[in-house]
LOVODREN-675404 format. One line per 3 residues: number of its first residue (from 1); for each residue x, y, z of N, C-alpha, C. Coordinates in nm, 3 decimals, always signed. Each point is the difference from the previous one (the first is absolute). Layout:
<atoms>
NUM	X,Y,Z,X,Y,Z,X,Y,Z | ... $
</atoms>
This chain:
<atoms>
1	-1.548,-0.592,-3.146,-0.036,-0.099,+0.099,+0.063,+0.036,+0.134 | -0.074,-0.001,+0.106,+0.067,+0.023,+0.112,-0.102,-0.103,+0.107 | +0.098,-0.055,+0.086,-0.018,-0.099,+0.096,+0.079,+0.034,+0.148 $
4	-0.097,-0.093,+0.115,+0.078,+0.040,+0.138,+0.145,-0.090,-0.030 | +0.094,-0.002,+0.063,+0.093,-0.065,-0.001,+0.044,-0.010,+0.159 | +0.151,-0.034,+0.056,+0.094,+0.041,+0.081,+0.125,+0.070,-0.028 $
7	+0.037,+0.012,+0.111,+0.170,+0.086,-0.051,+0.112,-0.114,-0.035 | -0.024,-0.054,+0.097,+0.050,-0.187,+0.001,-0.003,-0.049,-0.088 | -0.109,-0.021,-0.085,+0.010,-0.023,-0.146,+0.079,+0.072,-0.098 $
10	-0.080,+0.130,+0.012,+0.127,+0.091,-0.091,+0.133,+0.000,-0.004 | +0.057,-0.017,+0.143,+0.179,+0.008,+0.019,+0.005,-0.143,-0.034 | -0.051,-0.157,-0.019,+0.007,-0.050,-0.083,+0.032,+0.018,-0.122 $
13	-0.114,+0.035,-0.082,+0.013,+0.035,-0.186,+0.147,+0.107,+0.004 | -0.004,+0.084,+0.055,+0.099,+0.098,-0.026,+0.154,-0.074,+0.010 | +0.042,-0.057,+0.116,+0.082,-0.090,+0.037,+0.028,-0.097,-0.130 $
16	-0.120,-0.036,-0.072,+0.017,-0.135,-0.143,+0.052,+0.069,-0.082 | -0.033,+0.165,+0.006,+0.082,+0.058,-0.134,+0.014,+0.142,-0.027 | +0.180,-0.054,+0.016,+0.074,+0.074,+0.035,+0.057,+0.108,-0.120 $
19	-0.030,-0.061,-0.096,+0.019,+0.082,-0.127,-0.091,+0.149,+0.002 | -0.142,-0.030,+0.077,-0.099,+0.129,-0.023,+0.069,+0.097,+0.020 | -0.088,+0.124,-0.066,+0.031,+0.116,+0.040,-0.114,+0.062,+0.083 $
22	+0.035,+0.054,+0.150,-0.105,-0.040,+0.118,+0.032,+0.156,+0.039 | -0.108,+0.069,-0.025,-0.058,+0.177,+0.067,-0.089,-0.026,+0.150 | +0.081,+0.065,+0.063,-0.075,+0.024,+0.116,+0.000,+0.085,+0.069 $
25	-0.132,+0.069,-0.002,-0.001,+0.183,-0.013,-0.081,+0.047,+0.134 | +0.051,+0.073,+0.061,-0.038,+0.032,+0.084,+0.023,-0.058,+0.145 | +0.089,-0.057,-0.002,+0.020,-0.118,+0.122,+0.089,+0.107,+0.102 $
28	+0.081,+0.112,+0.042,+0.064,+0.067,+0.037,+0.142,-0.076,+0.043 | +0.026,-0.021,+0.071,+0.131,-0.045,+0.077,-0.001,-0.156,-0.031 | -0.135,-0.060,+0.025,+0.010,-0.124,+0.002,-0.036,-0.074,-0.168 $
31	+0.054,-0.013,-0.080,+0.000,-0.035,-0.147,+0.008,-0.191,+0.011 | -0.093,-0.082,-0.102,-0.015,-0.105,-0.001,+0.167,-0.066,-0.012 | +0.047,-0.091,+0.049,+0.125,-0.031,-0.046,+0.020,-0.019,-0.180 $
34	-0.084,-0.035,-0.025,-0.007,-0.100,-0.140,+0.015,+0.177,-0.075 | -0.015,+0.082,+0.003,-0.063,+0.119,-0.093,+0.132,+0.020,-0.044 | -0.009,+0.047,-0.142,+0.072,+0.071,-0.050,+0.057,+0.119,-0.044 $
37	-0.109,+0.077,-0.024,-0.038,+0.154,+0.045,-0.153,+0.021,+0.063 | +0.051,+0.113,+0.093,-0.063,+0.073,+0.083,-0.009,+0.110,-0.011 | -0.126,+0.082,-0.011,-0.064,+0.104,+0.022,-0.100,+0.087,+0.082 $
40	+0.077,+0.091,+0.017,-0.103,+0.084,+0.147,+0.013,+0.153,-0.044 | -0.128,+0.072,+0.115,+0.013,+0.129,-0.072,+0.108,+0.061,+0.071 | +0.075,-0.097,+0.129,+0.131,+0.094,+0.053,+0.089,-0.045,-0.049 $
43	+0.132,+0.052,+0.006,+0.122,-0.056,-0.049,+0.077,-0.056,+0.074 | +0.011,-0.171,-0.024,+0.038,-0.115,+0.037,+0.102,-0.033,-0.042 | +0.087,+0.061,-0.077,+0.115,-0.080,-0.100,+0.080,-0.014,+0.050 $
46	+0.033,+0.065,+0.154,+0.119,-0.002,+0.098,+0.022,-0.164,+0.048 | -0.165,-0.012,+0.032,-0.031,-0.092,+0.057,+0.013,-0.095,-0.043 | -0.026,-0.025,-0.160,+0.012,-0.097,-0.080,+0.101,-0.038,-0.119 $
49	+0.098,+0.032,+0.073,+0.134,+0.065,-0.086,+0.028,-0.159,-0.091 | -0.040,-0.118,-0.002,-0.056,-0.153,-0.040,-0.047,+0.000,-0.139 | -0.160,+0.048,+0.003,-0.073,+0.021,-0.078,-0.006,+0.108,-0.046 $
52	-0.089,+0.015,-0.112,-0.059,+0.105,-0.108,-0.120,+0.088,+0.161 | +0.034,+0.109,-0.022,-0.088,+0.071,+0.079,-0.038,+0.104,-0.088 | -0.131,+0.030,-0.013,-0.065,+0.121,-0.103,-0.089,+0.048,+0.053 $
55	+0.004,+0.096,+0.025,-0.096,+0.160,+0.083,-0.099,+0.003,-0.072 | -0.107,-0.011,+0.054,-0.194,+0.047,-0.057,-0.004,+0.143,+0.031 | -0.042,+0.093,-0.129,+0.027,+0.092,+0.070,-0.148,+0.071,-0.108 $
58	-0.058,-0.075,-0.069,-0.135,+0.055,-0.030,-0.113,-0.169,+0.018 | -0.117,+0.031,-0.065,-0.124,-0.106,+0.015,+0.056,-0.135,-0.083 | +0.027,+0.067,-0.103,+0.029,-0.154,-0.110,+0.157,-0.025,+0.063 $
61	+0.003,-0.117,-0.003,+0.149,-0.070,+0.044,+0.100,+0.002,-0.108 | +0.074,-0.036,+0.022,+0.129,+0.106,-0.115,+0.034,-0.152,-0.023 | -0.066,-0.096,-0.080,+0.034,-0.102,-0.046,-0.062,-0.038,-0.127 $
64	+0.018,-0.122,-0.075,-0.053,-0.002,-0.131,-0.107,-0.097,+0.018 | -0.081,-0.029,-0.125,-0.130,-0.068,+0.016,+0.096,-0.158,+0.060 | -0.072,-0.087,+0.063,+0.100,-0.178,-0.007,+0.115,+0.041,+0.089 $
67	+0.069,+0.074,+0.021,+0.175,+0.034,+0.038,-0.030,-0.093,+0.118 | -0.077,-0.059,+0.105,+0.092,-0.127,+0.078,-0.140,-0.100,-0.005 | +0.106,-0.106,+0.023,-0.090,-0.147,+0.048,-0.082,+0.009,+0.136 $
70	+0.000,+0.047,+0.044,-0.053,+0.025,+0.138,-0.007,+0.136,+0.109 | -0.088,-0.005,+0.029,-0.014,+0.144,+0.037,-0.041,+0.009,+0.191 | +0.062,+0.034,+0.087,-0.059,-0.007,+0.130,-0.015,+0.109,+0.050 $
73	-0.130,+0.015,+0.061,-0.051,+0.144,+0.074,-0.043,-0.071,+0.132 | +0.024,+0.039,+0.086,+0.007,-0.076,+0.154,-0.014,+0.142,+0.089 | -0.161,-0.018,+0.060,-0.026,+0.179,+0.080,+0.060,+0.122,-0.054 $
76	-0.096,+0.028,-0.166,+0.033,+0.093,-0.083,-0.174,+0.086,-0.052 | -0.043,-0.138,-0.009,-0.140,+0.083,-0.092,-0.096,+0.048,+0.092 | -0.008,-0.011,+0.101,-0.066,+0.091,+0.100,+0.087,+0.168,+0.035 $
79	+0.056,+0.022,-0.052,+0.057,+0.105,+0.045,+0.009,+0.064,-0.152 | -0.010,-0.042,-0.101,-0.005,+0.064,-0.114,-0.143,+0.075,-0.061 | -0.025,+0.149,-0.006,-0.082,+0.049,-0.042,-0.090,-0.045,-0.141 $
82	+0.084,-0.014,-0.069,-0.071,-0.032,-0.114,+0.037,-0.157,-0.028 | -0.119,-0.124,+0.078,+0.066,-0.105,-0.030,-0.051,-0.087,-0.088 | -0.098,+0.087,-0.095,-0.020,-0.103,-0.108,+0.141,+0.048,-0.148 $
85	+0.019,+0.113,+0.043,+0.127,+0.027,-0.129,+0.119,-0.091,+0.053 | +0.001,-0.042,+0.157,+0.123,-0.062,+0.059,+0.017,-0.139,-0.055 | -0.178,-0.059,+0.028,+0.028,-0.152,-0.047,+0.000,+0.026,-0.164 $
88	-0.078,+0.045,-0.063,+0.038,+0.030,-0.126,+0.166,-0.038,-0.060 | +0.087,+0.107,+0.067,+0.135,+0.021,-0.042,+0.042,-0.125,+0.035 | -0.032,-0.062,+0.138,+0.110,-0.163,+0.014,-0.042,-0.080,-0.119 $
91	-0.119,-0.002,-0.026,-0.060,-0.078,-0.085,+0.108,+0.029,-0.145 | -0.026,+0.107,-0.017,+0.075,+0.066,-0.131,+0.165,-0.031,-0.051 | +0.051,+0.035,+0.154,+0.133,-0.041,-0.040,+0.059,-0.114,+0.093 $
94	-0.073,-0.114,+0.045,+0.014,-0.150,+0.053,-0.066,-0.037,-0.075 | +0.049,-0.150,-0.023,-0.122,-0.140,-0.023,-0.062,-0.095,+0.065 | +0.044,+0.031,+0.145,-0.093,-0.029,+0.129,+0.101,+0.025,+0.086 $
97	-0.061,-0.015,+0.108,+0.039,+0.017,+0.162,-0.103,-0.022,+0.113 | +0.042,+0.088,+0.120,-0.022,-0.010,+0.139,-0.052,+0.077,+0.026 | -0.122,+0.026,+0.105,-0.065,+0.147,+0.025,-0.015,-0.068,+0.171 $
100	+0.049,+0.079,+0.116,-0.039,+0.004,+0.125,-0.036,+0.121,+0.064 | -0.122,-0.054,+0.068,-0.065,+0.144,+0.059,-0.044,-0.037,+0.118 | -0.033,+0.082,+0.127,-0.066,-0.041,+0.088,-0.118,-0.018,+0.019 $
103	-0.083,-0.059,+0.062,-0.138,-0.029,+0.048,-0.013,+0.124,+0.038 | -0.186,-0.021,-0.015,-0.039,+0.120,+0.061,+0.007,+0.020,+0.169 | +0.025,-0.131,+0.020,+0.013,-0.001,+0.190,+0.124,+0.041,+0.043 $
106	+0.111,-0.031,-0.113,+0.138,-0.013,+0.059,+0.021,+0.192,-0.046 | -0.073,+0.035,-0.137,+0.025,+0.150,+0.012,-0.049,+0.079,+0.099 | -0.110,-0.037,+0.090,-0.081,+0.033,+0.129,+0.099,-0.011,+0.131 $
109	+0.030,-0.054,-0.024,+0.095,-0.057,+0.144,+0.158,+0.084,+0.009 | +0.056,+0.074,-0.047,+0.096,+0.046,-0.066,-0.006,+0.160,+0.017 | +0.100,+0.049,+0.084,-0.035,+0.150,+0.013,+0.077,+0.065,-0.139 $
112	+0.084,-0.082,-0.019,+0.084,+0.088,-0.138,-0.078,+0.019,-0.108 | -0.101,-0.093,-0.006,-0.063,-0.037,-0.113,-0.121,+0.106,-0.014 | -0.053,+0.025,+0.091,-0.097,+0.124,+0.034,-0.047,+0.122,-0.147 $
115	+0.175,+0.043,+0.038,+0.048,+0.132,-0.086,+0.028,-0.036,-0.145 | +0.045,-0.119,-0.016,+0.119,-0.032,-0.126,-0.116,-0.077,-0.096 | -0.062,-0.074,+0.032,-0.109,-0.092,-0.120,-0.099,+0.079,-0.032 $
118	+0.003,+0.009,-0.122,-0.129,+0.069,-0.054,-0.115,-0.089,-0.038 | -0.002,-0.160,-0.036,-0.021,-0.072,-0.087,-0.056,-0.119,+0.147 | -0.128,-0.104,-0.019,-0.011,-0.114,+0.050,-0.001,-0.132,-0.132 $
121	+0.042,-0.057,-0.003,+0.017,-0.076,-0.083,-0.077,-0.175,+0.034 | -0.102,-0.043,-0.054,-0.029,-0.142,+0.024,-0.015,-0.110,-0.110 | +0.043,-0.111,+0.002,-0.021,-0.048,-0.085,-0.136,-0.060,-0.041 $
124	-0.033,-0.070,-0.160,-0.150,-0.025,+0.015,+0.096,-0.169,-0.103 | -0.054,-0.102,+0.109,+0.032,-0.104,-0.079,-0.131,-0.090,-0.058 | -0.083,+0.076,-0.012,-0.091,-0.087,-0.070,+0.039,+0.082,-0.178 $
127	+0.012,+0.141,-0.027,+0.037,+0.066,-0.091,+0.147,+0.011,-0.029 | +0.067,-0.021,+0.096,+0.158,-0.011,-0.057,+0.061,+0.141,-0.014 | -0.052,+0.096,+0.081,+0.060,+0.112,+0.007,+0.016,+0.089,+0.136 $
130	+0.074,+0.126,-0.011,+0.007,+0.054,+0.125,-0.099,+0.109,+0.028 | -0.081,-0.010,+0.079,-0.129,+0.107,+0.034,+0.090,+0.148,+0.059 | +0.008,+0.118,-0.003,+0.059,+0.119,+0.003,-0.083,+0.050,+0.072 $
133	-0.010,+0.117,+0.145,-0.048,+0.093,+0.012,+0.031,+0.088,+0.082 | +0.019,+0.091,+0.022,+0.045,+0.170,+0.053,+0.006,-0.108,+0.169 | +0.115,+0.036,+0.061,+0.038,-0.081,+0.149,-0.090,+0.056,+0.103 $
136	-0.041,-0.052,+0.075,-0.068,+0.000,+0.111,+0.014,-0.026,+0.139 | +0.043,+0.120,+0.105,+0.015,-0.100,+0.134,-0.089,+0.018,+0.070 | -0.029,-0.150,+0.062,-0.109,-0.037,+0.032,-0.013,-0.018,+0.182 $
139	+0.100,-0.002,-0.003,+0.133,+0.029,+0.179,+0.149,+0.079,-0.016 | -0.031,+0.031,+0.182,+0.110,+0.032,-0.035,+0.106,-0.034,+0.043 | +0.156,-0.024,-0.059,+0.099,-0.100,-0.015,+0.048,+0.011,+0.116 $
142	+0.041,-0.139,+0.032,+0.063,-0.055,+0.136,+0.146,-0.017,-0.010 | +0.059,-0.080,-0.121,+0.138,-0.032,-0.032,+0.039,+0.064,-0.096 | +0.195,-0.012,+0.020,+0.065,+0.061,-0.086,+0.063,-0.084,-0.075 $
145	+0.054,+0.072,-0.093,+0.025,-0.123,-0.142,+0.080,-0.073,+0.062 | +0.131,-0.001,+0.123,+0.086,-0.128,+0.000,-0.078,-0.123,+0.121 | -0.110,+0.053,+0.046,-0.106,-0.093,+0.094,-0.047,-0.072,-0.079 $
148	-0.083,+0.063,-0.170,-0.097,-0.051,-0.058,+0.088,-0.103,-0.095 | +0.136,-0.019,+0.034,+0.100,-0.090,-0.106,+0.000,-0.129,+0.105 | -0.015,-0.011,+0.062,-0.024,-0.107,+0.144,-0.113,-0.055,-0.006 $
151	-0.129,+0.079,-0.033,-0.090,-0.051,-0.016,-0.049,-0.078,-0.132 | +0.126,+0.069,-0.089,+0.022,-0.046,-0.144,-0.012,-0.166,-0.010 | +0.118,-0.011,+0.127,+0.087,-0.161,-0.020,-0.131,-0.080,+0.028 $
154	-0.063,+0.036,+0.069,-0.148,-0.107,+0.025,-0.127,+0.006,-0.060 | -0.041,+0.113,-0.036,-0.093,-0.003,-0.042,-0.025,+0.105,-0.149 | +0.095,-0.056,-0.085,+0.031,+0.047,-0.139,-0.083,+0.020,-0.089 $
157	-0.096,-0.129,+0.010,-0.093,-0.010,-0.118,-0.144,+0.136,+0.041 | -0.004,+0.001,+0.135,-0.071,+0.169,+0.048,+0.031,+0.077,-0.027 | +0.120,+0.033,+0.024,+0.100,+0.202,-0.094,+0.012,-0.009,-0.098 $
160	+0.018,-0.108,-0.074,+0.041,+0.063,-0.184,-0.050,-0.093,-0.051 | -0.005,+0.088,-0.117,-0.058,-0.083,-0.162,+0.116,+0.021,-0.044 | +0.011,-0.183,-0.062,+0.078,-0.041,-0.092,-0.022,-0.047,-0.166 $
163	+0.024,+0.090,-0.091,-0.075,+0.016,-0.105,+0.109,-0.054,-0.116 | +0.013,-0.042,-0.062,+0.069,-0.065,-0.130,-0.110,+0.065,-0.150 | +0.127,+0.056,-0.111,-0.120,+0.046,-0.090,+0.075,-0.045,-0.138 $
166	-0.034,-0.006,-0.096,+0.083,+0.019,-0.163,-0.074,+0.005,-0.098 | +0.057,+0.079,-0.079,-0.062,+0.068,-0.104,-0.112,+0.143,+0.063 | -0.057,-0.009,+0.060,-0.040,+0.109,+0.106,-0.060,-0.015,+0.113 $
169	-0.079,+0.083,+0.076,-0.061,+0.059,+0.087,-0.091,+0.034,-0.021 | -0.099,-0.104,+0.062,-0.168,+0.053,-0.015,-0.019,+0.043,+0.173 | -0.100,+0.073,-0.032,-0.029,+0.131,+0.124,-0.110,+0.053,-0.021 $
172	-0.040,+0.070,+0.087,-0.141,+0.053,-0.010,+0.013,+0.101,+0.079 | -0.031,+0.114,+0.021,+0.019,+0.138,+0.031,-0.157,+0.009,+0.123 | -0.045,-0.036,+0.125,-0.109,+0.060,+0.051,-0.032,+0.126,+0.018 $
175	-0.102,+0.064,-0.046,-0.001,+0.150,-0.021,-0.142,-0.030,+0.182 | -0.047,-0.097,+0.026,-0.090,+0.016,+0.034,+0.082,+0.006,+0.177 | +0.059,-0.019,+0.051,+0.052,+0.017,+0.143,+0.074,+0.119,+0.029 $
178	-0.088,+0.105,-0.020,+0.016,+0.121,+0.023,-0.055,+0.041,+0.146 | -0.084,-0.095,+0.038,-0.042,+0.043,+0.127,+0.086,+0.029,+0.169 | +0.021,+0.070,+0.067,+0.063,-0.005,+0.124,-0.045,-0.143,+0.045 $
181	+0.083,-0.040,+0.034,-0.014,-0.130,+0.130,-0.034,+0.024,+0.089 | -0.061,-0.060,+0.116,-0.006,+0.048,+0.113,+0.089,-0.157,+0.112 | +0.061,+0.130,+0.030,+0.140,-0.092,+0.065,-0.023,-0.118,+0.126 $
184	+0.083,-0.062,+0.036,-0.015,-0.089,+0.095,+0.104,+0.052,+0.085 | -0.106,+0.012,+0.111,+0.121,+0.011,+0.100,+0.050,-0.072,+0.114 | +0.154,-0.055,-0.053,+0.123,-0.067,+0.065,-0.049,+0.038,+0.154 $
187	-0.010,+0.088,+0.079,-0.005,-0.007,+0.109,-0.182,-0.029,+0.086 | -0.087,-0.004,-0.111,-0.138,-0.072,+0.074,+0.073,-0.167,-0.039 | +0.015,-0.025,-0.091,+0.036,-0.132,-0.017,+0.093,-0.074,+0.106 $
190	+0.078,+0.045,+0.073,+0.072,-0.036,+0.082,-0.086,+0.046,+0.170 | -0.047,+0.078,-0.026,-0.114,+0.043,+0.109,-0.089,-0.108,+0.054 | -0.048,-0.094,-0.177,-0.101,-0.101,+0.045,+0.070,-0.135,+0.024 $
193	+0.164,-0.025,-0.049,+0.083,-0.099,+0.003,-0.019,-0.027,+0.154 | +0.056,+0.126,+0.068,+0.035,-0.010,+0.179,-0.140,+0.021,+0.065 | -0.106,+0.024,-0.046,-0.141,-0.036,+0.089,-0.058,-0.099,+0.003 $
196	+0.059,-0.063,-0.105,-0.070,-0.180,-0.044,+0.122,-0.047,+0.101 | +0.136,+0.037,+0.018,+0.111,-0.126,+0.048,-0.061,+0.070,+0.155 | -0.016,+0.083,+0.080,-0.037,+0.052,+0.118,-0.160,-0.061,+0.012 $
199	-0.080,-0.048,-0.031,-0.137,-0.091,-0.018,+0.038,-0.135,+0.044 | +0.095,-0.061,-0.103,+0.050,-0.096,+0.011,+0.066,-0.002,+0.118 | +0.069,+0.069,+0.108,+0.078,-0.049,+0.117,-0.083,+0.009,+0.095 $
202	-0.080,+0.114,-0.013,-0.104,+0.001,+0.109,-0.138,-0.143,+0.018 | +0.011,-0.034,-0.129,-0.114,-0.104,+0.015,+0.011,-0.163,+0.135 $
</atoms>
């Protein structure tokens, strides 16, 4: 089962219980407070001298089937090549969790994001799953990730999907958006912004 959720909610439930054992993989520097171990493919343990820190260092995760109550991936599965073995494995060794990814606008808008996402990710809430397909830019990016965290604070529910799942991850793989996009371009768009406001003064 997987559903939209918030994060707000989540650091709720997590906050009620404190006993879990809480994986949160891939988060780099910034790790959920609540987690208990953390995993990345760099080595963090300096960093996390606190917690359990454990190095990914092949596809399957070096954990057992069940091993935590909760599982958080927060701007992970777009950047992972093979991401039906990815949700697979959370599925495998969690009994639910958190999945955050960006919009396809907020991955558009984003020069870092360009190079680094392989993956567009949307949700389908009439089916209850996440639609998958090979990333696409459709413009080209204006902001950088600590601009697009500003734009975060206001307009949240636009940049990311907030996904809640347990027991698994339903998904669907699009084989069919293979096609080139044909891009929009940021600077006619602003071209026709200032010929409509220059119309307007002259009138």
């Amino acid at each position: 089962m997987i559903k939209r959720t918030s994060k707000k909610h989540i650091e709720k439930i997590l906050s009620e219980n404190p006993d879990w054992k809480i994986l949160d993989i891939g988060c780099g520097y910034g790790a959920n407070k609540y987690a208990t171990t953390i995993s990345d493919i760099i080595d963090l343990s300096d960093h996390y001298k606190d917690k359990t820190f454990v190095k990914i260092t092949e596809k399957k995760l070096p954990f057992k089937d069940n091993e935590f109550d909760y599982i958080i991936a927060s701007h992970v599965a777009e950047h992972v090549e093979d991401i039906s073995f990815f949700f697979n494995e959370l599925s495998r060794v969690g009994k639910k969790g958190y999945i955050e990814v960006p919009t396809r606008l907020e991955d558009n808008l984003v020069f870092e994001n360009k190079k680094d996402h392989v993956w567009h990710l949307v949700f389908d809430d009439v089916n209850n799953e996440i639609n998958i397909s090979k990333k696409q830019q459709y413009l080209e990016p204006v902001l950088t990730v600590g601009s697009i965290k500003k734009f975060n604070e206001y307009f949240r529910e636009s940049l990311v999907i907030e996904l809640s799942w347990e027991d698994s991850i339903q998904f669907n793989m699009d084989d069919d958006n293979l096609k080139a996009p044909v891009q929009i371009s940021i600077l006619n768009l602003l071209k026709k912004y200032f010929s409509k406001k220059i119309r307007l003064l002259i009138k």
